[in-house]
VOSEDREN-151666 format. One record per residue (C-alpha): x, z, y; residue number from 0. Coordinates in steps of 0.25 Angstrom, whole numbers. Example, Ala and Ser with C-alpha at 12.3 -4.5 7.8 and 13.67 -1.06 7.14 Angstrom:
<atoms>
xx;zz;yy;resi
49;31;-18;0
55;29;-4;1
</atoms>
This chain:
<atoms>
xx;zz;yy;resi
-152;19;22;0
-137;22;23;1
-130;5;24;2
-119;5;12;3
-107;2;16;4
-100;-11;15;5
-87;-5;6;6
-90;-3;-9;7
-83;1;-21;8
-79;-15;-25;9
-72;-15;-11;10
-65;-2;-11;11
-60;-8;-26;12
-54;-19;-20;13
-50;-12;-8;14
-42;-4;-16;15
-36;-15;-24;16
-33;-24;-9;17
-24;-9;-3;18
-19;-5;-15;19
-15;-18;-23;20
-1;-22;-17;21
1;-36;-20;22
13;-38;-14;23
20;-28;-19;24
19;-33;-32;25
31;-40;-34;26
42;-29;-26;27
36;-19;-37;28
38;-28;-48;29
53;-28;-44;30
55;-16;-49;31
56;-24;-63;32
50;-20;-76;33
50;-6;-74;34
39;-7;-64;35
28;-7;-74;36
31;8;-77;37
32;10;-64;38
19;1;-61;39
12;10;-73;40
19;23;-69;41
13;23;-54;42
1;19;-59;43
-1;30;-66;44
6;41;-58;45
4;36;-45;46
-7;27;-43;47
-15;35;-53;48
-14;47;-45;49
-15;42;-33;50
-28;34;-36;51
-35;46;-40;52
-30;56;-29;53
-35;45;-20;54
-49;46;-24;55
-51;61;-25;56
-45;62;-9;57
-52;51;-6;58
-66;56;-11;59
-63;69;-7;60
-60;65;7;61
-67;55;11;62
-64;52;26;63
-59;41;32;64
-43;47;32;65
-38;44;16;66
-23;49;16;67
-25;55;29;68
-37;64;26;69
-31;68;13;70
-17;70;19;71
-24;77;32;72
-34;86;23;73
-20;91;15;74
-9;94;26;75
-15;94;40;76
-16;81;50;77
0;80;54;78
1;77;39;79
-10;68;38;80
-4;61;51;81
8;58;43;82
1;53;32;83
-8;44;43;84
4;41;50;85
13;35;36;86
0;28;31;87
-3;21;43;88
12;16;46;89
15;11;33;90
3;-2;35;91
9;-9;47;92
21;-6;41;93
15;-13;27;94
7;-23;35;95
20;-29;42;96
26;-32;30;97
14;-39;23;98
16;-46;37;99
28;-50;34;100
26;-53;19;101
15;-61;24;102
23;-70;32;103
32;-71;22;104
20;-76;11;105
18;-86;21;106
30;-91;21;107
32;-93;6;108
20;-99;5;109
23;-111;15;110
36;-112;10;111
42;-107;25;112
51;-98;31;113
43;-95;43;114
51;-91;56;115
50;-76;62;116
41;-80;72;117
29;-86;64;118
31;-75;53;119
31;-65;63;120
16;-72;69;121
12;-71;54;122
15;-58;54;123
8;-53;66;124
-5;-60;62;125
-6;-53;49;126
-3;-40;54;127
-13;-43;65;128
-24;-50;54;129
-23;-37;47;130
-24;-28;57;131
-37;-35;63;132
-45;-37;49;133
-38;-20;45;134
-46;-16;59;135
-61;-21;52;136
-70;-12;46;137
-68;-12;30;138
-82;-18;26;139
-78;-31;35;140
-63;-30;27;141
-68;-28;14;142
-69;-44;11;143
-55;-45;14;144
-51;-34;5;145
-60;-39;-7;146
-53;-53;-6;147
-41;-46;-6;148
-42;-38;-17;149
-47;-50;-26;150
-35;-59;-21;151
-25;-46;-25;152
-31;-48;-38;153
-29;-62;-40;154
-13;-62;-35;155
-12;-50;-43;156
-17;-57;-57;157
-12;-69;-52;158
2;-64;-54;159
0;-56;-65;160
-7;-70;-74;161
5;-77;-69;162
15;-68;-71;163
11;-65;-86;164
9;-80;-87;165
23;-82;-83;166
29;-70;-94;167
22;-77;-104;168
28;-90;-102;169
41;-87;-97;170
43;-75;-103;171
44;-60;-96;172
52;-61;-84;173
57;-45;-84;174
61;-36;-98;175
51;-29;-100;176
57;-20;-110;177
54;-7;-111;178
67;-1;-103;179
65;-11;-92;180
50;-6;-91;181
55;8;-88;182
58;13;-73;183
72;11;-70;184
79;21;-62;185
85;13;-50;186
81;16;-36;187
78;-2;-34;188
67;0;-45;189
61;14;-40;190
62;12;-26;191
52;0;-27;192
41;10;-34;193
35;12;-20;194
30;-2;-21;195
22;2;-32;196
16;15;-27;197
13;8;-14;198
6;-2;-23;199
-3;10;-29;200
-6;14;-13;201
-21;13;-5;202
-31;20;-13;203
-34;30;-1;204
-36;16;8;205
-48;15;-1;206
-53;30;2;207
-51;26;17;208
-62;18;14;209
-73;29;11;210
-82;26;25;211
-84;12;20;212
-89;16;6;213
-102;18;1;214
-99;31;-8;215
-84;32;-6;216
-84;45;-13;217
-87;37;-26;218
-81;24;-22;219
-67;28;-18;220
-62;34;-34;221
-70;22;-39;222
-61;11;-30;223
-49;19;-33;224
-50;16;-48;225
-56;4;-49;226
-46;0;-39;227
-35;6;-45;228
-37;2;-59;229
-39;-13;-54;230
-23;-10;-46;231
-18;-5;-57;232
-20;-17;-66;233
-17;-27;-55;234
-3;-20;-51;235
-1;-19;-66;236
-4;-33;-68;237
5;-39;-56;238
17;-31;-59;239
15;-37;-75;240
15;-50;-69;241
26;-49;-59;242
35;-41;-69;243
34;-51;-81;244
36;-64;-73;245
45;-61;-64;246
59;-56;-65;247
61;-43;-57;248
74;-46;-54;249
64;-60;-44;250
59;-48;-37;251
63;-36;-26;252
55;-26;-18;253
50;-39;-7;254
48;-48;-18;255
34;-53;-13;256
21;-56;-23;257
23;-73;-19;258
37;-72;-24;259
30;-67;-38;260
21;-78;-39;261
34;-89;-34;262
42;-83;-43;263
33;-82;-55;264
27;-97;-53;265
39;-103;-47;266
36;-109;-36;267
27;-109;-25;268
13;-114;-28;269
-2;-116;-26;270
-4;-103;-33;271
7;-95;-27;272
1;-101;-13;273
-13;-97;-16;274
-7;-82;-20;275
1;-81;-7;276
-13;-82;1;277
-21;-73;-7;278
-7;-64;-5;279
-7;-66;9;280
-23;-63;11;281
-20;-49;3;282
-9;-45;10;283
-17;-46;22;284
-30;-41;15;285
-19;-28;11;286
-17;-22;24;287
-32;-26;28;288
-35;-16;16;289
-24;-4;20;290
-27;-5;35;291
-41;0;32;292
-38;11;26;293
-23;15;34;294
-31;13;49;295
-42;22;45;296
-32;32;41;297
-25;30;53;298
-37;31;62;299
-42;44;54;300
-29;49;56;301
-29;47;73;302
-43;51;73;303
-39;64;65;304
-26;66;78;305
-15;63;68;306
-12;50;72;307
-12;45;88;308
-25;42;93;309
-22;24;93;310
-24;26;77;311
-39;32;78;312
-43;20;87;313
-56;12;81;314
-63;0;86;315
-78;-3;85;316
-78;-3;70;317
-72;11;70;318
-61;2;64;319
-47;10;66;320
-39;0;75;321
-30;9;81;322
-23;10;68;323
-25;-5;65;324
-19;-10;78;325
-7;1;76;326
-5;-8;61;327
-4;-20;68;328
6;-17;79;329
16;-9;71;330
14;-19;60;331
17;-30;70;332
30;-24;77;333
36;-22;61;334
33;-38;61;335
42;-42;73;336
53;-32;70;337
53;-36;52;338
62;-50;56;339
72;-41;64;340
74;-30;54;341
88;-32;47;342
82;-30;32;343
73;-43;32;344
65;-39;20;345
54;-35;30;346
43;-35;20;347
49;-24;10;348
55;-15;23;349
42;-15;28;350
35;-13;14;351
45;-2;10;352
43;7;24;353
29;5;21;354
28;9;8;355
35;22;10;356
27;24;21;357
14;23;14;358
21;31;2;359
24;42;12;360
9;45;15;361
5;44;2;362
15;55;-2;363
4;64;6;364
-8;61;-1;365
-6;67;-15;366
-1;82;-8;367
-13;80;0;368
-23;78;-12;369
-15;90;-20;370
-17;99;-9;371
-31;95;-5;372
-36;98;-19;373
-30;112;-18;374
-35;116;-3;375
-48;109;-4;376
-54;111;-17;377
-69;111;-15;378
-68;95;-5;379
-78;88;-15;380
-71;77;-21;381
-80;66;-29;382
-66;62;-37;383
-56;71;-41;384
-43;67;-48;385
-44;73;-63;386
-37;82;-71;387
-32;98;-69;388
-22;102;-57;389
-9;98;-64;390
-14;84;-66;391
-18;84;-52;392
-5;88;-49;393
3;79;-56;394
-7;66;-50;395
-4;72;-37;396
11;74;-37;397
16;63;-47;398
12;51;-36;399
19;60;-24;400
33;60;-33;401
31;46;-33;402
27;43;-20;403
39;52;-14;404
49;47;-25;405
46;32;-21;406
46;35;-7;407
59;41;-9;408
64;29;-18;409
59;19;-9;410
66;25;5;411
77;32;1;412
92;26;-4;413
96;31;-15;414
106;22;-21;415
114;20;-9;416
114;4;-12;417
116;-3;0;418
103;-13;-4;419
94;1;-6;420
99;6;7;421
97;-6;15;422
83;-7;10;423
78;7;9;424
84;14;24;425
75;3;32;426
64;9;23;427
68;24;24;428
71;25;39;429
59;15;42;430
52;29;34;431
60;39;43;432
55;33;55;433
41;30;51;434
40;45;45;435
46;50;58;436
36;42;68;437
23;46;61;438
28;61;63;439
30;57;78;440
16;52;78;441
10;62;69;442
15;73;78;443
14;67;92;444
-1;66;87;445
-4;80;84;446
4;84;95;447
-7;77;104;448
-19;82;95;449
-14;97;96;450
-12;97;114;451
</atoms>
């Protein structure tokens, strides 16, 4: 009798809701101001929607290890699929130093301290390295944390949402809310923050990763993408009403962090805002646990598959893919000592920025990919398929890669020539140039090697 394995449908629900559900971005979104419900609904519908059931035909149809990098491989050949391995990879050290640093920074507010560089640094290191050890075990030793961490998202998320209607209803709506300060407003600070919300949308395909650990993946996977989805749906909509009718939007800016929310909605520092910094603290952790399971594989399929060097494919005992998880922990540590000696000391959102775009870049290969998979490889069997005729399928295809490429573009690019945009956004478009122009190095040098 074949043993059942140890990751069910329950965990791969709230699997999906710990990598997707982006806690901390909560509050950079909601400075956007009141136009960020349409933009909230918008992307829900013409982005997350898409991309939810793309995700679930590609990942049933295609049901290795690999995720993106199968899809992307399958579509365009292995240099592009290196690429995309390459930009999926880099963007989570680069993510997980500045959760480091935003880690430290929690701390700090919670014991009412302003820690020297030193002891940050040292807390820094050890989160990076927690993670990196607990991202290297096999997922059925993992899945407890990520259950825990999915219910305590949960709770911070209706949490803020209770308190935040709580305070509009007593103080009054802190934002207008009419019907002209809901619609989107045409000016590049507003726009260029959309990529927080797509990047809050982002990590179905980690769940695909997933498929060797599920007892019937072909059935589970759809099944966690919806379940899962609708559940992220209604908690993003629920923490953007409460941020957005309590708090002034004017209180807030892109590194505006979720503590700050809860402070400024309370008014002080408390018992509660104290028990919400730990459960914050345990999910941010708990986040990159979730995304290194999924990003290492891909890594490791990728340098098994001779489009990424060799150190990426290297597994321990457990088969686990530590090459790619020691490789997170070293460039993730060298952005730690070198963020207090960058000139633009908003570390957290520089770092969060060039990751995003980075992560956003990959993604702008996965819905070419799917397009032209259903054209070159018509009869692959595939247990769900995204409805309706070819111009439907069309529109959910090109739709989210507008977007994805108009917010990369947005988010990178200086287009008002203001002195603040360029001083924020060049740091964030060379860190691109540079991070675009490595991975081709690699990505070349690789199958260089492969074709001698």
């Amino acid at each position: 009798m074949m043993k059942k394995k140890g990751f069910h449908l329950f965990d791969a629900v709230l699997m999906s809701v710990v990598v997707i559900m982006v806690v901390e971005s909560v509050a950079p979104a909601a400075a956007i101001g009141p136009s960020q419900f349409f933009w909230w609904i918008f992307l829900l519908i013409f982005f997350f929607l898409p991309y939810g059931l793309i995700s679930s035909e590609l990942g049933t149809a295609y049901t290795g290890d690999g995720g993106l990098y199968d899809w992307v491989k399958e579509a365009f050949g292995v240099r592009w699929g290196g690429r995309l391995a390459w930009l999926y990879w880099i963007n989570y050290p680069i993510w997980m130093s500045s959760l480091a640093v935003l880690f430290s920074q929690v701390i700090g507010t919670l014991l009412h301290t302003n820690m020297n560089i030193w002891v940050s640094m040292i807390i820094q290191l050890a989160f990076v390295w927690t993670v990196v050890i607990l991202g290297n075990k096999p997922i059925s030793e993992s899945k407890w944390i990520l259950n825990l961490a999915a219910f305590a998202k949960i709770f911070i998320i209706v949490a803020l949402s209770v308190l935040g209607i709580y305070i509009a209803a007593t103080k009054g709506i802190a934002n207008d809310l009419s019907f002209g300060n809901l619609l989107p407003k045409a000016n590049v600070s507003s726009l260029s923050n959309l990529s927080v919300i797509i990047f809050n949308f982002l990590g179905f395909e980690v769940v695909a990763t997933m498929s060797g650990d599920m007892d019937n993946p072909k059935k589970q996977i759809p099944q966690a993408i919806v379940y899962g989805g609708i559940l992220i749906a209604l908690l993003y909509l629920l923490s953007a009403f409460g941020v957005g009718v309590a708090i002034p939007a004017d209180k807030l800016s892109p590194s505006s962090g979720l503590l700050d929310s809860f402070i400024l909605m309370i008014g002080h520092m408390n018992w509660f805002v104290i028990l919400i910094g730990i459960f914050f603290l345990y999910t941010l952790a708990s986040e990159m646990v979730s995304w290194a399971l999924g990003v290492n594989v891909v890594a490791e399929y990728a340098a098994k598959d001779g489009a990424l060097p060799k150190i990426f494919g290297r597994e321990d005992k457990n088969h686990m893919p530590v090459g790619a998880g020691y490789l997170n922990g070293i460039v993730a540590s060298i952005l730690v000592v070198i963020s207090p000696f960058i000139p633009n000391q908003d570390i957290f959102w520089a770092f969060f920025s060039l990751n995003v775009v980075a992560l956003l870049l990959s993604y702008s290969m996965m819905f070419p990919a799917f397009i032209k998979l259903r054209k070159t490889e018509p009869d692959i069997a595939r247990p769900f398929k995204v409805p309706g005729n070819k111009l439907v399928v069309s529109l959910m295809t090109w739709i989210p890669e507008i977007l994805l490429i108009i917010t990369i573009i947005l988010t990178i690019v200086p287009l008002n020539g203001s002195k603040t945009e360029i001083s924020g956004k060049m740091p964030i478009l060379i860190g691109t140039i540079i991070t675009i122009l490595i991975g081709e190095v690699i990505v070349q040098v690789t199958q260089n090697r492969k074709d001698i």
